[in-house]
C-alpha positions in Angstrom: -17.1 -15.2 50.9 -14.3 -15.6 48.4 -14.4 -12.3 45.8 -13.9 -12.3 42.6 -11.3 -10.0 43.0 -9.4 -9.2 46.3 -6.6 -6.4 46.0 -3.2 -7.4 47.3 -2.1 -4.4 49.3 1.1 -5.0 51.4 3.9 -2.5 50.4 4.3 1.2 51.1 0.5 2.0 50.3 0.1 3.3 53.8 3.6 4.9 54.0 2.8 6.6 51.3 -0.5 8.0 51.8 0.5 9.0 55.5 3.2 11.0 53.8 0.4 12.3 51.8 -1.6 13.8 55.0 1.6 15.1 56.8 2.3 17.2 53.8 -1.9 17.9 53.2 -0.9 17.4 49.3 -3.6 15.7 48.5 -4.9 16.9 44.8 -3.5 16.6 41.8 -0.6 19.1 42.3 1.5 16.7 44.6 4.6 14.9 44.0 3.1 11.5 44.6 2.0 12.6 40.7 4.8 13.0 38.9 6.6 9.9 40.5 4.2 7.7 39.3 3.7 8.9 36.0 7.7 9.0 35.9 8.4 5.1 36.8 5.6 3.5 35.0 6.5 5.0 32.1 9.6 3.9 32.6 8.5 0.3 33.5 6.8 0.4 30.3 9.5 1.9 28.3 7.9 5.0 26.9 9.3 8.6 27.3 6.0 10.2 28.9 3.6 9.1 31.2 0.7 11.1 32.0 -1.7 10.1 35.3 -5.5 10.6 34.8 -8.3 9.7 36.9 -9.2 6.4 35.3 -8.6 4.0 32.3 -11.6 5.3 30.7 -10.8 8.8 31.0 -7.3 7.7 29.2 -8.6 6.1 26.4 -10.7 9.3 25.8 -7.6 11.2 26.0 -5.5 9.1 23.7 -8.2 9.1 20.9 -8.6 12.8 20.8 -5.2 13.1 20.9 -4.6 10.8 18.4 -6.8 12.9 16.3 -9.9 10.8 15.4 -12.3 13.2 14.5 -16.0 13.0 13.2 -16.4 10.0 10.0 -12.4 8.5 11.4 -13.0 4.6 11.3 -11.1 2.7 13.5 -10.8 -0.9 13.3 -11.1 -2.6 17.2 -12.0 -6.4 19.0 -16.3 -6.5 19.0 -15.4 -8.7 22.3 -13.8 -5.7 24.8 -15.5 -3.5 27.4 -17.7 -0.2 26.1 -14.7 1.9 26.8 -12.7 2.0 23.8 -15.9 2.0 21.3 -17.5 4.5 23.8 -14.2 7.1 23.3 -14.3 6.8 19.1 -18.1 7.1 19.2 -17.7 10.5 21.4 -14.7 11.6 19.0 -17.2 11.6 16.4 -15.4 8.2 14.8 -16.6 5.1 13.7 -15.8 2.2 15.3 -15.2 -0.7 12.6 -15.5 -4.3 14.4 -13.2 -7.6 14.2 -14.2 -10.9 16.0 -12.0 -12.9 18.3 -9.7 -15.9 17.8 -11.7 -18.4 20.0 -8.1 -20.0 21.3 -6.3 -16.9 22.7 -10.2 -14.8 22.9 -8.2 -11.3 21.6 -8.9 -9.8 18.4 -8.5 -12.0 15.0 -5.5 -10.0 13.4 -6.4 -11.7 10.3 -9.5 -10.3 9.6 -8.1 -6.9 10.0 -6.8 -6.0 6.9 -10.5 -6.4 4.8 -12.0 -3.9 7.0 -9.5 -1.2 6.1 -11.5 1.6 3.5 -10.2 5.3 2.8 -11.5 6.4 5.8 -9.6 3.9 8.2 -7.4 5.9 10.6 -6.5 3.7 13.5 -5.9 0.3 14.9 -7.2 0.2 18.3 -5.6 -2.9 19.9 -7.3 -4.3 23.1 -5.3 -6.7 25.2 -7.7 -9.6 26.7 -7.2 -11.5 29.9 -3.9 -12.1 29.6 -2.1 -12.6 26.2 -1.1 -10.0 24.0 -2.5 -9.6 20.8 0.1 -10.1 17.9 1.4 -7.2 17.6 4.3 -7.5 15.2 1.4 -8.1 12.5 -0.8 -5.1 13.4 2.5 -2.6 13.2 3.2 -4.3 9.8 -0.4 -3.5 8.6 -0.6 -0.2 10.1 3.0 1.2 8.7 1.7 -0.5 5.5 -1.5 1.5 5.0 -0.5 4.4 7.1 -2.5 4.3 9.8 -2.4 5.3 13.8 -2.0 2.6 16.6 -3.4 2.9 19.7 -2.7 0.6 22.4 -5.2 -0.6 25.5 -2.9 -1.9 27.8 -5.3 -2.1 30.4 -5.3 -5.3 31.8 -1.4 -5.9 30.5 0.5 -4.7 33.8 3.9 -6.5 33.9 3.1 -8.5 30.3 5.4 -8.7 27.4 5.6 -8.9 23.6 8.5 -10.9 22.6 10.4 -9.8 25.6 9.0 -5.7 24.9 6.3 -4.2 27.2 3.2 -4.3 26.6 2.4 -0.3 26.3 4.9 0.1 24.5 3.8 -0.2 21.1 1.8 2.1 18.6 1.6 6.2 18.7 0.1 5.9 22.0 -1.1 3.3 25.1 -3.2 3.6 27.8 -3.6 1.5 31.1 -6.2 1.1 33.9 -5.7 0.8 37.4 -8.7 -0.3 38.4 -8.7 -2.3 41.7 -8.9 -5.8 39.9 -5.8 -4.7 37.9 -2.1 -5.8 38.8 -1.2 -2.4 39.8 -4.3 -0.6 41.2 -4.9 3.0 42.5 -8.6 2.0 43.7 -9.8 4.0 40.7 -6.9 5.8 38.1 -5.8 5.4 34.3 -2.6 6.1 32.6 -1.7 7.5 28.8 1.8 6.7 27.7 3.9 7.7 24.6 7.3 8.6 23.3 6.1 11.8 21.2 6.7 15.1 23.4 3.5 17.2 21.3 1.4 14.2 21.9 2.0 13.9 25.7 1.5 17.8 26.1 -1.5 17.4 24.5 -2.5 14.7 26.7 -1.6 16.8 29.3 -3.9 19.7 28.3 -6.3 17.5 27.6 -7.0 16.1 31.0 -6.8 19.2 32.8 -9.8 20.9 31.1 -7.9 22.5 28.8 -6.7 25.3 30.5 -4.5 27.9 28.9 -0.8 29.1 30.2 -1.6 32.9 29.6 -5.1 32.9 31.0 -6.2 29.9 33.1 -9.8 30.4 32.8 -9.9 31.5 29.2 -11.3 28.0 27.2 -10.1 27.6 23.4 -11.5 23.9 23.4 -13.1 21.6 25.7 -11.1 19.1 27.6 -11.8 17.0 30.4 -11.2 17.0 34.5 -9.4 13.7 34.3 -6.8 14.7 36.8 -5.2 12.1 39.3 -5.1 12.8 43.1 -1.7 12.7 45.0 -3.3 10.1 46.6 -4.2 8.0 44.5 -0.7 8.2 43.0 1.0 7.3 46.4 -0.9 4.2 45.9 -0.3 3.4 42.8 3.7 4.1 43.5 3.6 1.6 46.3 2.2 -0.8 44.0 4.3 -0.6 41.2 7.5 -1.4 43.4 6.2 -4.5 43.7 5.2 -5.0 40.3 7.6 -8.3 39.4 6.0 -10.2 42.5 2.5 -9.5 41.6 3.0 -11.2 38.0 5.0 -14.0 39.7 1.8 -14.7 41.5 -0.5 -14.0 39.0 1.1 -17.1 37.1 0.9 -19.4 40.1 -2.1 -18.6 40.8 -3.3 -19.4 37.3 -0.9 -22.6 37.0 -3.2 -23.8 40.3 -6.0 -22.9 38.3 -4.8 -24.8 35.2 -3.8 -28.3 37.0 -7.0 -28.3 39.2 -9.0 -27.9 36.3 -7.3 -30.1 33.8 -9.5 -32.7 34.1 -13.3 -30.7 33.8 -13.7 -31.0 30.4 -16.9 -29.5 30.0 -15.0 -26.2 30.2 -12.0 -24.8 28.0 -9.3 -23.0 29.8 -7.2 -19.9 28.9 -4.3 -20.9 26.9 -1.0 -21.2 29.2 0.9 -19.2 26.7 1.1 -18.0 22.7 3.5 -17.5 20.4 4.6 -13.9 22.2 4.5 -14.5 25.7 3.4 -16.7 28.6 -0.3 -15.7 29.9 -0.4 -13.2 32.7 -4.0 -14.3 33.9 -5.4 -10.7 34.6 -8.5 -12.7 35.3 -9.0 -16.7 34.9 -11.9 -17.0 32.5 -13.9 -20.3 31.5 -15.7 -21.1 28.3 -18.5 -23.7 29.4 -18.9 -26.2 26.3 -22.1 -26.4 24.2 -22.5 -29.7 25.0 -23.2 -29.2 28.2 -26.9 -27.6 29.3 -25.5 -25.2 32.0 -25.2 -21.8 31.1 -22.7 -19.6 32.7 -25.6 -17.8 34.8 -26.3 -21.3 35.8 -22.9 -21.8 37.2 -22.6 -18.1 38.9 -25.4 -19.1 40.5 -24.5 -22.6 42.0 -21.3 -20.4 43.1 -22.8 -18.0 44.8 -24.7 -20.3 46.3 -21.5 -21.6 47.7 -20.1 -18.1 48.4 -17.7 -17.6 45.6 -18.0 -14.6 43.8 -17.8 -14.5 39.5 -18.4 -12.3 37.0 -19.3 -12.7 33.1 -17.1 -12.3 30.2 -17.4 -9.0 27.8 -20.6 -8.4 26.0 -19.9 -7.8 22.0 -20.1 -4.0 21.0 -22.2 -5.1 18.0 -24.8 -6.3 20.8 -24.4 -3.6 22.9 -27.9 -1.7 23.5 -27.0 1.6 23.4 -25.3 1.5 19.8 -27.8 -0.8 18.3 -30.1 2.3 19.6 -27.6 4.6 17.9 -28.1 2.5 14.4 -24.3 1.2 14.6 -23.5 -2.6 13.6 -26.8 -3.5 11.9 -26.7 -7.3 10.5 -23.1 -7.7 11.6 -22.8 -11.3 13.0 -19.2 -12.0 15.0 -20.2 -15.5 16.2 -17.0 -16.0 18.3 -17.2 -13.3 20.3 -21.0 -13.9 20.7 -20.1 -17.2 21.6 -17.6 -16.4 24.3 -20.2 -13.4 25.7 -22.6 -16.4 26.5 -20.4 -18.8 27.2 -17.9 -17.5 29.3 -17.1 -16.0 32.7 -14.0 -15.9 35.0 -13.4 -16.9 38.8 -11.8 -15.1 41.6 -9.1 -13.8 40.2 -7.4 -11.1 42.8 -4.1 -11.3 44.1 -5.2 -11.2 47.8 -7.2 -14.9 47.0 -5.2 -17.6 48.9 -4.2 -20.8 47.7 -7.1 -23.0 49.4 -9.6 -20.3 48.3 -8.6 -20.9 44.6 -9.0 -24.9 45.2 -12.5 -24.6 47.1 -13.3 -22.7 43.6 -12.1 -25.4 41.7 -13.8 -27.9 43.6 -17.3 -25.8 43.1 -17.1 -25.9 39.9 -16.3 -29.3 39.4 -19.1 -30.2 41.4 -21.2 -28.1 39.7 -20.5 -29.3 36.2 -20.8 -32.8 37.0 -24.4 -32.6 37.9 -24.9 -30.6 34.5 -26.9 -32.6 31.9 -25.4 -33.4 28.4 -27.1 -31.7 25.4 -25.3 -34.8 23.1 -26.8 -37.3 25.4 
């Protein structure tokens, strides 16, 4: 079986949580914590870093700290996971949807600036796959109408913007260290930011709220979002080894790239934009119209073969659960609906070995060359 993710775990991950059971700091209280949150902040370049149980749980955080409260609108991709829509919808907020640019798949910075009314607070930027949005644009739009930037960084570990991290921009980032993520905690989320009220309230934020003169006296609800020490001492040991995970990250997508070249029934990520060279936090696929095989169609002939996939982001103006909730009626974002059912992404982890990623590459090309032509 080849996954479509296998975690790459060969540093000081069992050093570290060894350390971890000799001291019996486990919870959230141990040092593991503030290490973490210390470095990667630093890797990042941001002041504070504050460690929270998962990436969801962080962009939850960063919203309500951010301040988006009941009618807020904030302007975000339609093509993203539920998480960031799901955290403005729970604020109370509006979430106010752009399509994708159907080269680089992230959100189409030009069609921002339309969608901005009176009640516009924040740009929520989402990172996708591998190339930053452009984000020299969206500061210039947002210090132009006075608005909040918050930064999912998620799937940017070890990426750049014009040679400045990626969460790094904006009032506030957030990161994911879920385990198909460059750095990976099995299950964990980070907030980052300069601003010393803003990470304080992050702080309270994720540990229920609790007050310094009575701990179990609640002024306002909060969350458990809390990281273990273990988790952390994971996360640490990953981190150091940061630079060689994005190394191969990029060769594993330049094998991608020249064992695919020649399928073209299939576009392929972009090797680089106008900021920075693609990281390839996954290697997606867009199957081409002309051809009558449907991404399903595929996963299935690979499965078939052993190889594990997994499809590309559903639009939040499909999404069932807000089209139950009355949100997005009529809106129409036909690049993003076209790369939801058109697109998926191959095994992408960094424990996947070279030959793995060219038996993948020789599935699919098998695959695709028994697919009938719609054209003719």
């Amino acid at each position: 079986m080849i996954p479509v993710n296998t975690p790459l775990l060969d540093g000081n991950e069992k050093k570290y949580l060894l350390e971890c059971i000799e001291t019996q700091w486990i919870s959230s209280e141990g040092p593991f914590v503030k290490r973490f949150e210390d470095q990667f902040a630093a890797t990042v370049g941001r002041k504070h870093g504050i460690a929270c149980a998962n990436g969801s749980g962080a962009l939850d955080i960063a919203v309500a700290a951010a301040g988006i409260g009941p009618g807020d609108e904030v302007i975000l991709p339609t093509f993203t996971i539920i998480s960031p829509a799901a955290s403005i919808v729970r604020a109370g907020g509006v979430p106010v949807l752009v399509d994708s640019d159907p080269n680089t798949w992230n959100m189409r910075v030009q069609a921002i600036e339309q969608k901005i009314t009176s009640k516009t607070k924040a740009i929520l930027v989402v990172h996708i796959y591998g190339l930053p949005v452009e984000m020299d644009a969206i500061l210039a739009l947002a210090e132009r109408h006075n608005l909040i930037v918050i930064e999912d960084a998620a799937e940017m570990h070890g990426q750049t913007h014009r040679d400045r991290p990626c969460g790094s921009f904006g009032l506030i980032s957030t990161f994911s260290f879920y385990p198909n993520k460059h750095v990976t905690c099995g299950e964990g989320g980070m907030v980052v930011c300069d601003d010393d009220r803003i990470a304080e309230r992050c702080r309270k934020l994720r540990n229920l709220c609790f007050e310094p003169e009575r701990r179990f006296v609640h002024h306002e609800l909060g969350w458990n979002y809390r990281m273990t020490n273990m988790q952390a001492a994971v996360g640490l040991a990953q981190l150091e080894k940061l630079p060689q995970h994005v190394q191969r990250k990029r060769e594993m997508g330049l094998r991608y790239q020249q064992r695919l070249a020649d399928a073209s029934e299939i576009q392929l990520p972009l090797t680089r934009n106008d900021a920075a060279e693609n990281i390839y936090w996954v290697f997606g696929i867009v199957i081409s119209d002309a051809v009558a095989l449907t991404p399903e169609d595929l996963a299935a002939g690979l499965a078939k073969r052993k190889i594990g996939t997994r499809p590309f982001f559903w639009p939040m103006h499909q999404q069932p659960i807000f089209e139950s909730m009355g949100l997005f009626q009529g809106q129409s974002f036909p690049v993003a609906e076209r790369l939801a059912r058109r697109g998926l992404y191959l095994p992408s982890g960094l424990g996947i070995k070279n030959n793995e990623i060219d038996e993948v590459c020789d599935a699919v090309k098998s695959i695709l060359s028994g697919a009938s032509r719609i054209d003719g």
